[in-house]
mmCIF file as gemmi writes it, N, C-alpha and C atoms, coordinates in Angstrom:
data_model
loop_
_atom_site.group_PDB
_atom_site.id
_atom_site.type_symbol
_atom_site.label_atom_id
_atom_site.label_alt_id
_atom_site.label_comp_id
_atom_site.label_asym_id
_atom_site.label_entity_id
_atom_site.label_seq_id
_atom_site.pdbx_PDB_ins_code
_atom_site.Cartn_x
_atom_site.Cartn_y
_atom_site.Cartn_z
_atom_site.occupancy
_atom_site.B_iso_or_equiv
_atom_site.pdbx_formal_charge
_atom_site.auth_seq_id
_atom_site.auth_asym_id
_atom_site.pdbx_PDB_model_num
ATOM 1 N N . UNK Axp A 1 ? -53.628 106.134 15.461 1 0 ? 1 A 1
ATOM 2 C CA . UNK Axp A 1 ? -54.103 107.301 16.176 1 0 ? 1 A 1
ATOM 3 C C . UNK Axp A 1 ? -53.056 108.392 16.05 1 0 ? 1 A 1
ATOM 4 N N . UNK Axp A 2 ? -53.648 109.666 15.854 1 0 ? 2 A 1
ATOM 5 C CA . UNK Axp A 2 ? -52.717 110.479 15.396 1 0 ? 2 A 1
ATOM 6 C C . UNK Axp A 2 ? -52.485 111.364 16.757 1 0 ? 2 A 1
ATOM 7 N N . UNK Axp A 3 ? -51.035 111.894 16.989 1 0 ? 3 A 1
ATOM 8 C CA . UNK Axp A 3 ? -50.23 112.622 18.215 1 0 ? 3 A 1
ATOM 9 C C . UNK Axp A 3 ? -51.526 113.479 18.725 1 0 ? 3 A 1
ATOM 10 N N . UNK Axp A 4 ? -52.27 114.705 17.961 1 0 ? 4 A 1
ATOM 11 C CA . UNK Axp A 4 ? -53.145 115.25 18.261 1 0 ? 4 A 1
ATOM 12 C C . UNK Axp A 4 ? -54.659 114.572 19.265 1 0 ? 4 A 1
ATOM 13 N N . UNK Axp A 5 ? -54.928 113.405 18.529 1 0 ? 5 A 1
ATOM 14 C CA . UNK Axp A 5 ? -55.749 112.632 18.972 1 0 ? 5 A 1
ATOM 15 C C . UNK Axp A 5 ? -55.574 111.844 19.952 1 0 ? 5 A 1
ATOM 16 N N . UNK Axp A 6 ? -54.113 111.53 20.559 1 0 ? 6 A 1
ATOM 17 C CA . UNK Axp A 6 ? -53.768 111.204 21.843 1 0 ? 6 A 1
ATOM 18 C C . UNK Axp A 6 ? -53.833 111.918 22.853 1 0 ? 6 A 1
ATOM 19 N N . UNK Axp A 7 ? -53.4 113.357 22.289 1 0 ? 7 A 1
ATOM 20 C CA . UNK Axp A 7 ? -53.358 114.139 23.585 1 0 ? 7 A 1
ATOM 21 C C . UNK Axp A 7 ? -55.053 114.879 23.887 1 0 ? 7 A 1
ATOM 22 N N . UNK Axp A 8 ? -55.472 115.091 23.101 1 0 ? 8 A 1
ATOM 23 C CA . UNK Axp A 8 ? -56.689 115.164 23.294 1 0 ? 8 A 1
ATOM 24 C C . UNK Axp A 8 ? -58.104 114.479 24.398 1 0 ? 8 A 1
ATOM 25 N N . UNK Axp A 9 ? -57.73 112.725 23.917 1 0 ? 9 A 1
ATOM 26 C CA . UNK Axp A 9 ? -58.06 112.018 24.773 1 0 ? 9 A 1
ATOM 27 C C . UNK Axp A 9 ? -57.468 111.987 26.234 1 0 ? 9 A 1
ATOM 28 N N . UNK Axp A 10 ? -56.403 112.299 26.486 1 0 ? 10 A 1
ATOM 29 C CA . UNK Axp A 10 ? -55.854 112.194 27.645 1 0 ? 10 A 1
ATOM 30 C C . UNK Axp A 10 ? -55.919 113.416 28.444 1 0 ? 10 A 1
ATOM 31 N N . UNK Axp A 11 ? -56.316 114.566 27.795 1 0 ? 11 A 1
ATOM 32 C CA . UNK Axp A 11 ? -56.282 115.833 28.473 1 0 ? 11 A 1
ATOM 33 C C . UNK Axp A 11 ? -57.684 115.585 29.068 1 0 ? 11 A 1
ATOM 34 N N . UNK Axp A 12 ? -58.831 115.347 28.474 1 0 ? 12 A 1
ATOM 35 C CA . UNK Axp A 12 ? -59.726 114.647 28.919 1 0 ? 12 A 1
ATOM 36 C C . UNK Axp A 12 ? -59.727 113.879 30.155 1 0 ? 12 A 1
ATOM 37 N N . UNK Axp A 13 ? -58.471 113.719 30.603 1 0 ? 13 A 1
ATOM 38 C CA . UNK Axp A 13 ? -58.349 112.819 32.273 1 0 ? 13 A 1
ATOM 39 C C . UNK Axp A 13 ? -57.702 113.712 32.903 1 0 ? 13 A 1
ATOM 40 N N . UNK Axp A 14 ? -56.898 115.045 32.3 1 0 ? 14 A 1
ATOM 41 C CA . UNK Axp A 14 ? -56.618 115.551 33.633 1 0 ? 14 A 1
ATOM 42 C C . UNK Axp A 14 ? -54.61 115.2 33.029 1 0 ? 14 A 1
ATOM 43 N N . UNK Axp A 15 ? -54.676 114.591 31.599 1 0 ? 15 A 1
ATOM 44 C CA . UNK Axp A 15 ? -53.583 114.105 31.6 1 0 ? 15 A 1
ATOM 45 C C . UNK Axp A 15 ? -52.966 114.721 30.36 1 0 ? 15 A 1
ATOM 46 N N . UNK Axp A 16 ? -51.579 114.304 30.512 1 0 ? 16 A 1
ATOM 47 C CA . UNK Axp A 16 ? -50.526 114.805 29.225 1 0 ? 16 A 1
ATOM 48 C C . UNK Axp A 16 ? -49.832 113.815 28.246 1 0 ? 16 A 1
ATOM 49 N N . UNK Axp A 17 ? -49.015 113.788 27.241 1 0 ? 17 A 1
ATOM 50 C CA . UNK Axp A 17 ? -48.384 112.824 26.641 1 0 ? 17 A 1
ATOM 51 C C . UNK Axp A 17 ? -46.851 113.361 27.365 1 0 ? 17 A 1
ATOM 52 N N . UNK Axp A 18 ? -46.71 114.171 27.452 1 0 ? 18 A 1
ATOM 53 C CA . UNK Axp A 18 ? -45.31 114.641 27.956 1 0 ? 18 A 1
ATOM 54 C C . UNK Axp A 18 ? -45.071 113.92 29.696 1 0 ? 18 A 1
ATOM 55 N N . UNK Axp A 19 ? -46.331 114.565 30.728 1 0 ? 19 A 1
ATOM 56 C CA . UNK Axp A 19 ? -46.427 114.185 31.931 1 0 ? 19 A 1
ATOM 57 C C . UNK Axp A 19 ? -46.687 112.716 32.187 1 0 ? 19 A 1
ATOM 58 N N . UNK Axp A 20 ? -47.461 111.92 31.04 1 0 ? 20 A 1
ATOM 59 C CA . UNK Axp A 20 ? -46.956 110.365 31.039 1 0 ? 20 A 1
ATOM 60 C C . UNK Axp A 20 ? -45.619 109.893 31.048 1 0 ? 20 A 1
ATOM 61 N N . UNK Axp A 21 ? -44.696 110.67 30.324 1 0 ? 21 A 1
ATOM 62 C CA . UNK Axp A 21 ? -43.495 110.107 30.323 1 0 ? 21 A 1
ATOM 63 C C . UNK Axp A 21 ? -42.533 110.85 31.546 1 0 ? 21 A 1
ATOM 64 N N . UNK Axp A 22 ? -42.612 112.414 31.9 1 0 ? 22 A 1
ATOM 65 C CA . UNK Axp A 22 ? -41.831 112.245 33.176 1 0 ? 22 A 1
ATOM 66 C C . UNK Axp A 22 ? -41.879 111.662 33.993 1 0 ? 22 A 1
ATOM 67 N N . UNK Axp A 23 ? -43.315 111.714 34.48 1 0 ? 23 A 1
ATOM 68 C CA . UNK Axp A 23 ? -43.418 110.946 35.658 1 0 ? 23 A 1
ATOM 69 C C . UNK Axp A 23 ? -42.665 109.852 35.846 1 0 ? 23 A 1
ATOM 70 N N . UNK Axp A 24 ? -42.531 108.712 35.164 1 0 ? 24 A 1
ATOM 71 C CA . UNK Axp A 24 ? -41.62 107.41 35.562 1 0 ? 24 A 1
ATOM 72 C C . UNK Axp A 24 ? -40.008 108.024 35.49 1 0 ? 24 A 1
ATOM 73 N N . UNK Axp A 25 ? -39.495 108.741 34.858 1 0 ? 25 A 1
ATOM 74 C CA . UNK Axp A 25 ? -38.236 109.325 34.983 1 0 ? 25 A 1
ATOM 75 C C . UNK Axp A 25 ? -37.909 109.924 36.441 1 0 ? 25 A 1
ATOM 76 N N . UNK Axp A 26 ? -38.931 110.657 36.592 1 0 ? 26 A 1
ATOM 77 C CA . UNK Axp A 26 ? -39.201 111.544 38.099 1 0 ? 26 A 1
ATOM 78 C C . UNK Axp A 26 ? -38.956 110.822 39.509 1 0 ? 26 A 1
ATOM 79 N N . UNK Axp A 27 ? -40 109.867 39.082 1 0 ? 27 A 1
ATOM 80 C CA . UNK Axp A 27 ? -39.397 108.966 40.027 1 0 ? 27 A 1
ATOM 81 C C . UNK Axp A 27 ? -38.694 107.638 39.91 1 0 ? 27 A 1
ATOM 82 N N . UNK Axp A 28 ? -38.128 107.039 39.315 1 0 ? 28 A 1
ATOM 83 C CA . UNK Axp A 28 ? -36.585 106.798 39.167 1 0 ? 28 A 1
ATOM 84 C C . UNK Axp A 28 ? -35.833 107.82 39.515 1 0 ? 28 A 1
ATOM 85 N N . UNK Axp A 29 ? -35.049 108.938 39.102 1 0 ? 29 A 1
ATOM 86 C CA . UNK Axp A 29 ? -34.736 109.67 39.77 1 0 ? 29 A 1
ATOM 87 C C . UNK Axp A 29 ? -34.555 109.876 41.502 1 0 ? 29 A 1
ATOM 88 N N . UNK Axp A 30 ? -36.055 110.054 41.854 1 0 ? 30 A 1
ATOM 89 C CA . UNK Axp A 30 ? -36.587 110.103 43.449 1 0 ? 30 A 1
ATOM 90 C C . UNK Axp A 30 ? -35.969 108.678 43.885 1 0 ? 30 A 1
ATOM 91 N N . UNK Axp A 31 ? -35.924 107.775 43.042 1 0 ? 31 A 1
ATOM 92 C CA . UNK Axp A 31 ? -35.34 106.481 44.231 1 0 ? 31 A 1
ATOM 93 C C . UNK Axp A 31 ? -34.088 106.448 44.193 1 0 ? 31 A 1
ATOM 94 N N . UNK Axp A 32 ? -33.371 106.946 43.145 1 0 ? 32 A 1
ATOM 95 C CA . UNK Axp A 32 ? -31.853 106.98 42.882 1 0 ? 32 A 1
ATOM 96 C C . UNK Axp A 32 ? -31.065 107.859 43.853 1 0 ? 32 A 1
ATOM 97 N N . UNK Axp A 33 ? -31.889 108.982 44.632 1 0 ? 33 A 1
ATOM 98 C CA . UNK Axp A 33 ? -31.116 109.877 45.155 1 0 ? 33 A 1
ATOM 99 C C . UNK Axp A 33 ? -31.499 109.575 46.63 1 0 ? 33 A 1
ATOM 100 N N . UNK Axp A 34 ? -32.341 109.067 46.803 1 0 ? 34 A 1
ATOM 101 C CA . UNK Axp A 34 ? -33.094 108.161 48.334 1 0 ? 34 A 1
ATOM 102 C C . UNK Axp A 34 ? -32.293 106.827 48.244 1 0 ? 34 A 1
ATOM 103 N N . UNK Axp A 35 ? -31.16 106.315 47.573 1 0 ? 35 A 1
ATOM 104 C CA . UNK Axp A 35 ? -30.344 105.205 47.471 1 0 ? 35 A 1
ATOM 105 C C . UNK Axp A 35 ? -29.28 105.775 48.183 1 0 ? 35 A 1
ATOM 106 N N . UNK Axp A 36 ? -28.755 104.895 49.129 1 0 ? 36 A 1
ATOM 107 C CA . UNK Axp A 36 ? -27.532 105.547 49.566 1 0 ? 36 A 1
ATOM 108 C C . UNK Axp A 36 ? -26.081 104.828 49.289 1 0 ? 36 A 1
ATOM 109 N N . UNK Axp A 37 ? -26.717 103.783 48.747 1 0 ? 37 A 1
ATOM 110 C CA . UNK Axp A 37 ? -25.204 103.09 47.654 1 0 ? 37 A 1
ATOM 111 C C . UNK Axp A 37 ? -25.255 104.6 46.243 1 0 ? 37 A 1
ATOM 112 N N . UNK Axp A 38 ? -26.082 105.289 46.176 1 0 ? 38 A 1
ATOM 113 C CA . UNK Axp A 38 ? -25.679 106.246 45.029 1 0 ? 38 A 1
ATOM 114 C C . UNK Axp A 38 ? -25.335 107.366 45.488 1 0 ? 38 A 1
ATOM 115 N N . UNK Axp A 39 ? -24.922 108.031 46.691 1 0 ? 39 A 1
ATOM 116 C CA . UNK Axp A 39 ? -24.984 108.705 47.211 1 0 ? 39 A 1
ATOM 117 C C . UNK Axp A 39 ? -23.745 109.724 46.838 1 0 ? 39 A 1
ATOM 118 N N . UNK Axp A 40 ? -22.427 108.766 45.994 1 0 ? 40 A 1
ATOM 119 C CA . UNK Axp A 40 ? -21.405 109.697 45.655 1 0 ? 40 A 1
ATOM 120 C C . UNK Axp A 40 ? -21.724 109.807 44.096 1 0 ? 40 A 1
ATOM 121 N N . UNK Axp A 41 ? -22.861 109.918 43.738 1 0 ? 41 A 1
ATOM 122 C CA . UNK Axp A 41 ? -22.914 110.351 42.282 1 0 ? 41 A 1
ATOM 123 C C . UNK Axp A 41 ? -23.362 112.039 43.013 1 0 ? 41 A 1
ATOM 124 N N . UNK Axp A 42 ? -23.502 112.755 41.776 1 0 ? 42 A 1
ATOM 125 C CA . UNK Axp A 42 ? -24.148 114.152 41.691 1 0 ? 42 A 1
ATOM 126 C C . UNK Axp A 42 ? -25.229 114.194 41.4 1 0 ? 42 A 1
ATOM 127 N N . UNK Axp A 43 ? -26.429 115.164 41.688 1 0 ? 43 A 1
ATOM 128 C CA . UNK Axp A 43 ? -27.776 114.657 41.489 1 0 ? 43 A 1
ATOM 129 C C . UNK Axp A 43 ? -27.43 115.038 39.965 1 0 ? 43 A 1
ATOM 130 N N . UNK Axp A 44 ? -26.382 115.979 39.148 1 0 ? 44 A 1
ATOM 131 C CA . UNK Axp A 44 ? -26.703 116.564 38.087 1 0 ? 44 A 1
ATOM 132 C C . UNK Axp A 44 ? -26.261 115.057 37.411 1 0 ? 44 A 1
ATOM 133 N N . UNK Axp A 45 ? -25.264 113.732 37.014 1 0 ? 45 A 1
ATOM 134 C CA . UNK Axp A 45 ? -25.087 113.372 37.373 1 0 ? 45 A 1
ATOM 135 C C . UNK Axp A 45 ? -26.423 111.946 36.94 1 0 ? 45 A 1
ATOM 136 N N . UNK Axp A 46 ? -26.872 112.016 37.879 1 0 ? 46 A 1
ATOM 137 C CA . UNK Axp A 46 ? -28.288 111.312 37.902 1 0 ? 46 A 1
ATOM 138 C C . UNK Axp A 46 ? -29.047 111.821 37.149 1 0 ? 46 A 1
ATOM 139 N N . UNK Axp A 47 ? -29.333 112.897 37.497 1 0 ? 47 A 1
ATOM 140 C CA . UNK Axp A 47 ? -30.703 113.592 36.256 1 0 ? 47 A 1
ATOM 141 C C . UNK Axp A 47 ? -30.117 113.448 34.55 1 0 ? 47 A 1
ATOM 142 N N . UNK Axp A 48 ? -28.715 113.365 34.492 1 0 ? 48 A 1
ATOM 143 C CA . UNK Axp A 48 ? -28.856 113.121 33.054 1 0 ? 48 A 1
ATOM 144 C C . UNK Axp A 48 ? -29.064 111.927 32.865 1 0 ? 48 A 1
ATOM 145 N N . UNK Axp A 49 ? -28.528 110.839 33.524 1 0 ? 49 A 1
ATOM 146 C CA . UNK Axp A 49 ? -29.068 109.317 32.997 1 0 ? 49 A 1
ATOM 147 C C . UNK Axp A 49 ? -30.496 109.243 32.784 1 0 ? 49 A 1
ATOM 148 N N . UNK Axp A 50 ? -30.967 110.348 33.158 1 0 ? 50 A 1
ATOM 149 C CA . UNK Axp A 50 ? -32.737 110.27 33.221 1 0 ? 50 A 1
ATOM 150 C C . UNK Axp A 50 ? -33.395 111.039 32.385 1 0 ? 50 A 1
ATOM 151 N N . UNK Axp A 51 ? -32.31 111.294 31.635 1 0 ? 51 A 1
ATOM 152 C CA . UNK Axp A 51 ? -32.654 112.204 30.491 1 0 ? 51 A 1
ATOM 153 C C . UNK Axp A 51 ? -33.169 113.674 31.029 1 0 ? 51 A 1
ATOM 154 N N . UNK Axp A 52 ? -32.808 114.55 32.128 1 0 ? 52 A 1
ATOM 155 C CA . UNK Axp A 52 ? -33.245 115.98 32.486 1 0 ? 52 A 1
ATOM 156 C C . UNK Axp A 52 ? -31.679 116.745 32.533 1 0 ? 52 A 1
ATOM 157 N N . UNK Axp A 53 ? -31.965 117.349 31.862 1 0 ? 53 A 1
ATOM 158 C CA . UNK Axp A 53 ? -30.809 117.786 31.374 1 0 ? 53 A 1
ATOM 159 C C . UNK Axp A 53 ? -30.603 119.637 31.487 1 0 ? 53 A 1
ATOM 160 N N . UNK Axp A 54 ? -32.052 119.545 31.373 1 0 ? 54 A 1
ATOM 161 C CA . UNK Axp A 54 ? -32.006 121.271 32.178 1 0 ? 54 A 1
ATOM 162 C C . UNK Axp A 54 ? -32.419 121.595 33.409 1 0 ? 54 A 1
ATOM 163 N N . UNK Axp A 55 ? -31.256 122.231 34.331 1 0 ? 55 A 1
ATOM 164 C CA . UNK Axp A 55 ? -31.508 121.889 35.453 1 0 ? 55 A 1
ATOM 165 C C . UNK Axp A 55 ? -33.053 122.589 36.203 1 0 ? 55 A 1
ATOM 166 N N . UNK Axp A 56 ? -33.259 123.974 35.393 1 0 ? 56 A 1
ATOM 167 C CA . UNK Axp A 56 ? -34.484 124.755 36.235 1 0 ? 56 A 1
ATOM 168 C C . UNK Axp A 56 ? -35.858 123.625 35.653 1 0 ? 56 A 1
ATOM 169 N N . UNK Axp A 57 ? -35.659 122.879 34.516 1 0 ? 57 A 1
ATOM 170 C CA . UNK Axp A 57 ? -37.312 122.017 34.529 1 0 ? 57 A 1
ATOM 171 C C . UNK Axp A 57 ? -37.226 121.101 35.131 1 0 ? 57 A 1
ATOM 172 N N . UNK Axp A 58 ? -35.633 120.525 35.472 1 0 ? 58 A 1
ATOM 173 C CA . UNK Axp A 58 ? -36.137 119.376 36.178 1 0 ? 58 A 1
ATOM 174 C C . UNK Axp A 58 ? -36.446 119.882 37.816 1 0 ? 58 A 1
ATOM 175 N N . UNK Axp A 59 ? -35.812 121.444 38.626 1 0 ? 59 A 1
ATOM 176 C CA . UNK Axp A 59 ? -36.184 121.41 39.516 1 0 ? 59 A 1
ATOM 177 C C . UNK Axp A 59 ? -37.764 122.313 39.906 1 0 ? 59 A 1
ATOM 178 N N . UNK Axp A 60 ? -38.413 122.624 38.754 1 0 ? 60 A 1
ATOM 179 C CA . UNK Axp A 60 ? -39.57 123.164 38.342 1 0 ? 60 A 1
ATOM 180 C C . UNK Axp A 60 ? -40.582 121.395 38.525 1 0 ? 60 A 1
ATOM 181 N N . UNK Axp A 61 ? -40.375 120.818 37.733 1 0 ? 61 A 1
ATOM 182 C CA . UNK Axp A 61 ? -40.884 119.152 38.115 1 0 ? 61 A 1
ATOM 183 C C . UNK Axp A 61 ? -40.72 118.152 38.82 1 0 ? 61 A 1
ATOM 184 N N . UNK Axp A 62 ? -39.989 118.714 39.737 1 0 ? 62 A 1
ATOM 185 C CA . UNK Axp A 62 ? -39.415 117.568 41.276 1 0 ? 62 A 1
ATOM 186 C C . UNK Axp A 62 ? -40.3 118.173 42.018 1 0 ? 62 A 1
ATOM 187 N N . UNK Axp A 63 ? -40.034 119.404 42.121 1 0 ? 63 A 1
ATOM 188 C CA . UNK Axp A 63 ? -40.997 120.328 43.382 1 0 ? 63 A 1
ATOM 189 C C . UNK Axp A 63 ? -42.31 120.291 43.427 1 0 ? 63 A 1
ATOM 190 N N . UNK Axp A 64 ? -42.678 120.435 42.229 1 0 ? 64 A 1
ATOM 191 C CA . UNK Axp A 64 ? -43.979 120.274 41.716 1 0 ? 64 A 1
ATOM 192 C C . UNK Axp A 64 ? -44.514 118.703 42.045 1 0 ? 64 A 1
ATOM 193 N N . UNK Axp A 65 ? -44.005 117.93 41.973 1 0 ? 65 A 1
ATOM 194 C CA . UNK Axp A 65 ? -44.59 116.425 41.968 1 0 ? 65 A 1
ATOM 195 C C . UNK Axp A 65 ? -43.786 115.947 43.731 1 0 ? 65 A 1
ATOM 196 N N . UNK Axp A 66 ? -42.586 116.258 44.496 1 0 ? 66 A 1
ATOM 197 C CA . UNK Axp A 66 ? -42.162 116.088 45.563 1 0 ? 66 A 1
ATOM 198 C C . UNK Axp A 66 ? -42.017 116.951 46.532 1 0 ? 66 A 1
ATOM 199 N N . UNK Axp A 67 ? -42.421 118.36 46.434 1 0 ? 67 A 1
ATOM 200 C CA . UNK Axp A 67 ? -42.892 119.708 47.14 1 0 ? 67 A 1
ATOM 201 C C . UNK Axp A 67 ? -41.478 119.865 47.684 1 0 ? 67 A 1
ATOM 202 N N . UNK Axp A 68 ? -40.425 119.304 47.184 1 0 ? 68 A 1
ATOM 203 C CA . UNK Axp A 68 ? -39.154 119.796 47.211 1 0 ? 68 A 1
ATOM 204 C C . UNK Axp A 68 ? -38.132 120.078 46.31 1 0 ? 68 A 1
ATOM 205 N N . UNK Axp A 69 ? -37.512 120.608 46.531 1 0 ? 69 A 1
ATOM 206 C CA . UNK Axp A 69 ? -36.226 120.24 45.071 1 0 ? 69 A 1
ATOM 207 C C . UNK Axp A 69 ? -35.317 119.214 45.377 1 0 ? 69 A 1
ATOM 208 N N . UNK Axp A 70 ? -34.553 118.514 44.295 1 0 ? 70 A 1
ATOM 209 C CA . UNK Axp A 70 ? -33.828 117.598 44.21 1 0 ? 70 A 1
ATOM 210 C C . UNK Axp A 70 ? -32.844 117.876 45.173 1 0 ? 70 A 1
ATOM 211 N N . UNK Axp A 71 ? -32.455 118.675 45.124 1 0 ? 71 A 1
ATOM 212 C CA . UNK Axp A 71 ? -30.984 118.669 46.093 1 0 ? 71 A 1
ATOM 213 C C . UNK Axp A 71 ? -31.676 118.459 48.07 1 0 ? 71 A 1
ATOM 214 N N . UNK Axp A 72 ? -32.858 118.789 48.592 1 0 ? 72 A 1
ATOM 215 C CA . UNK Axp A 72 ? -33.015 118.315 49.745 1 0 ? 72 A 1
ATOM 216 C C . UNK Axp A 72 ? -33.741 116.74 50.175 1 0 ? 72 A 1
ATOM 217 N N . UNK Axp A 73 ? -33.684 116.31 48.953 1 0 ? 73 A 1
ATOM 218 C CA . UNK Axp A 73 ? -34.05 114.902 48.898 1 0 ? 73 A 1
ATOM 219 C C . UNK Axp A 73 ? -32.592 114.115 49.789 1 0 ? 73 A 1
């Protein structure tokens, strides 16, 4: 199945090939910073082990999916 033909089908649900894969990053993330044994890392820090590496999309896609930004988590 070709990249085109994936996303196609999936837009069809309402869905993405990109937003399949943040989401599980997103939240990993969300439990890492709701951990309070992790609490002396930096969220910046965290978001790179999670591969988000620019800080305005990842706080453009926290808010968006946790109606907050990372840092009042």
């Amino acid at each position: 199945m070709s990249v085109r033909t994936l996303q196609r089908c999936m837009a069809a649900d309402g869905q993405s090939v990109r937003g399949l894969i943040r989401s599980p990053r997103l939240q990993a993330l969300h439990r890492e910073l709701c951990d309070p044994r992790l609490s002396e890392h930096s969220i910046g820090a965290l978001a790179v082990k999670r591969c988000f590496t620019d800080a305005s999309y990842l706080n453009h896609h926290f808010h968006a999916t946790y109606g907050m930004v990372a840092l009042a988590v």
